[in-house]
Each structure stands twice: as C-alpha cells, then as structure tokens.
matplotlib code that plots the C-alpha trace (Angstrom):
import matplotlib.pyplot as plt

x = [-31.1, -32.6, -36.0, -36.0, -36.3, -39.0, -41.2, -40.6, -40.9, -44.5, -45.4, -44.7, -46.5, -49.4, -49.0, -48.6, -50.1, -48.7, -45.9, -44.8, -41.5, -40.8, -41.6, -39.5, -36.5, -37.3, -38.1, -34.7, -32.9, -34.2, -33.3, -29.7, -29.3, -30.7, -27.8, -25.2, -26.9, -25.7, -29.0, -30.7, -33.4, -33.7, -30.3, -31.1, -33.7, -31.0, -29.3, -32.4, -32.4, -29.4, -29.9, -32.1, -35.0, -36.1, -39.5, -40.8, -39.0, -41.8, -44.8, -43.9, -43.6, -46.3, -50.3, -51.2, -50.6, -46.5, -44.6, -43.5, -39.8, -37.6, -35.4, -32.8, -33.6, -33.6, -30.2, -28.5, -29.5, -28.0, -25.6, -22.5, -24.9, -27.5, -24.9, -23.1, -26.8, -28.2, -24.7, -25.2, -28.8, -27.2, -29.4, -28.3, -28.4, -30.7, -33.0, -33.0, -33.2, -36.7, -37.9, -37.3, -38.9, -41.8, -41.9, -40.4, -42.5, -44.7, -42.6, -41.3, -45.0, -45.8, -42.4, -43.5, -47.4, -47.6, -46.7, -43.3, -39.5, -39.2, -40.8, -38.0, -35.3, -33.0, -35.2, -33.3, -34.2, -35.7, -37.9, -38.7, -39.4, -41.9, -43.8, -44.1, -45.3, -47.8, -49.4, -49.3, -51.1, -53.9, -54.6]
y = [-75.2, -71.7, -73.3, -76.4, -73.8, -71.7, -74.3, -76.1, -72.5, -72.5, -75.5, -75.5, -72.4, -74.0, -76.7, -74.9, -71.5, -68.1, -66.0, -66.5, -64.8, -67.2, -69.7, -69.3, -69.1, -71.9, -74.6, -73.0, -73.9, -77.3, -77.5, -76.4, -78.8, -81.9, -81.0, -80.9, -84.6, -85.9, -84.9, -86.8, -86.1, -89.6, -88.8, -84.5, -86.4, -88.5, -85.7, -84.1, -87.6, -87.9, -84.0, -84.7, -84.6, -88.3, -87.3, -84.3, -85.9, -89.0, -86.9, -84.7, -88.3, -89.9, -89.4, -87.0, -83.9, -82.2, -81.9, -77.9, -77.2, -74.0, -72.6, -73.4, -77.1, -76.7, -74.8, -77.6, -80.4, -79.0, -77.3, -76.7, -77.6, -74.9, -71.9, -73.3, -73.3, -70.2, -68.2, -69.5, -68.0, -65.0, -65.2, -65.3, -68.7, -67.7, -66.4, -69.5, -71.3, -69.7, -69.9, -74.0, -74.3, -72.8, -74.6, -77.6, -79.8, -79.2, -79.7, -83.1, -83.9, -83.0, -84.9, -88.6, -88.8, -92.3, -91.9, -93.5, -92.2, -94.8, -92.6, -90.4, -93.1, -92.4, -89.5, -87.1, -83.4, -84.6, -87.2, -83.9, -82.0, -84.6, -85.4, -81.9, -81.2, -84.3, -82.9, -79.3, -80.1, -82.2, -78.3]
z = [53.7, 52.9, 51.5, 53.5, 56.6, 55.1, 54.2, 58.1, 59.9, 57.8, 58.2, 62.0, 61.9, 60.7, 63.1, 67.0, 66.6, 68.1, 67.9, 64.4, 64.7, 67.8, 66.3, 62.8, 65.3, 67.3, 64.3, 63.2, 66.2, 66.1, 62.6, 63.7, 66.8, 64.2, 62.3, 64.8, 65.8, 62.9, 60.9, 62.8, 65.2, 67.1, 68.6, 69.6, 71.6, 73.4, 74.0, 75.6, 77.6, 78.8, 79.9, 82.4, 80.5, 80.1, 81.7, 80.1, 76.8, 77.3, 77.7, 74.6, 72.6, 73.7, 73.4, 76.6, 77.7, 77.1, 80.2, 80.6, 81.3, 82.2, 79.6, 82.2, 81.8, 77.7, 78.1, 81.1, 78.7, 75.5, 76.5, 74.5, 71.6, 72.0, 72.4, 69.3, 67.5, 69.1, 67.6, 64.4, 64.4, 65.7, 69.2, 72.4, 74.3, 77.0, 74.1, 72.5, 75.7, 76.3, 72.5, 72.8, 76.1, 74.7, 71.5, 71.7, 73.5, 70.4, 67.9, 69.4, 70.1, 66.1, 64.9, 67.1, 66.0, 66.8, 70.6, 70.5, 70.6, 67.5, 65.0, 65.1, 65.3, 62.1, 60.8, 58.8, 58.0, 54.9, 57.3, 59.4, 56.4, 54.7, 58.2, 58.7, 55.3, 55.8, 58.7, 57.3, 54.1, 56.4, 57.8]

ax = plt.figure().add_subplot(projection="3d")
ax.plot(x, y, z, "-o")
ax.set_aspect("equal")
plt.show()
C-alpha cells in the first residue's frame, strides 16, 4: 500500500493546500481507518455518524460550507479505531486527533463530489484512489 499512499498523500496534496507533512499523515490515517472499515469508506463515515458527528458529517458531504470540529470530537467518535490507526502510523492519538480535525472535512468533502453520503457507499481504496486521481489530474 506503499505507492497507493504516495500517490493519495500527493494527490490530496494537490487537492486542500497547506502543510504538506500534515497532510501526508492525515490522508494516511484516513487511508488506515478505510481499512479497518472493511476498505470501505461509506462505512468510516458511519462510524463518524454514529460518533456524534451526523451534522458536521453532512455539511462536509454536501455542496456548502464544511462544518469545523475539535480533535476531541474526531478522537470521541473513533475511538478505539483512531488509536489503533494513529499507533500503526507511529503518532500519538491526540496528534492524529488534531491532524483529522483539520483535514478531514476536506478530504470527505473531495471524496462525496456530488453532495451525497451515496457516492462513498461501497467505495473501496481503489474507488478513493481513482477519484482522487480524477480530481488531481483536473489540477
């Protein structure tokens, strides 16, 4: 999954602008926590649901503006899930708490361009991977 990362963390990169390192480790954590969801990224963003973050989850989908959140909100609704994926990374959970509250509201919002949670329904890495790609290569 070496590649598969590198070419993501670029392409993401591309995509939401700033700290590069940050945001390497964030698509990376992302990448991790899909995995743990099976590989797929329609049910890491039931998890984030069912965490408490059904509201901020919506605007990042849809069309307008992305909700913020706290890294304590990103860390209460994985959970479990986000220490196990942060330790695999070899970051602490509070570290990788803060990189996804900064990045994943765009990375959701880049990941569900049509405005609806049923773009990412059954999309796999390799769905992540080619929509990513799509909208890198548009840059």
């Amino acid at each position: 999954m070496g590649l598969l990362n590198s070419l993501l963390g670029t392409a993401i990169s591309a995509m939401v602008g700033g700290n590069k390192g940050g945001q390497n480790q964030a698509m990376q954590l992302v990448m991790q926590l899909i995995q743990q969801n099976g590989g797929n990224l329609g049910q890491l963003l039931q998890q984030l649901q069912q965490g408490g973050l059904a509201d901020a989850l919506q605007s990042w989908i849809g069309t307008g503006a992305n909700e913020e959140v706290s890294s304590t909100q990103v860390e209460n609704a994985l959970g479990g899930s986000l220490f196990q994926a942060a330790e695999k990374l070899g970051i602490s959970s509070s570290d990788a708490g803060n990189l996804l509250a900064q990045y994943l509201p765009k990375i959701v919002d880049t990941l569900t361009p049509n405005g609806t949670a049923a773009d990412a329904d059954g999309f796999g890495l390799d769905d992540v991977a080619r929509l990513l790609m799509q909208n890198f290569l548009k840059k």
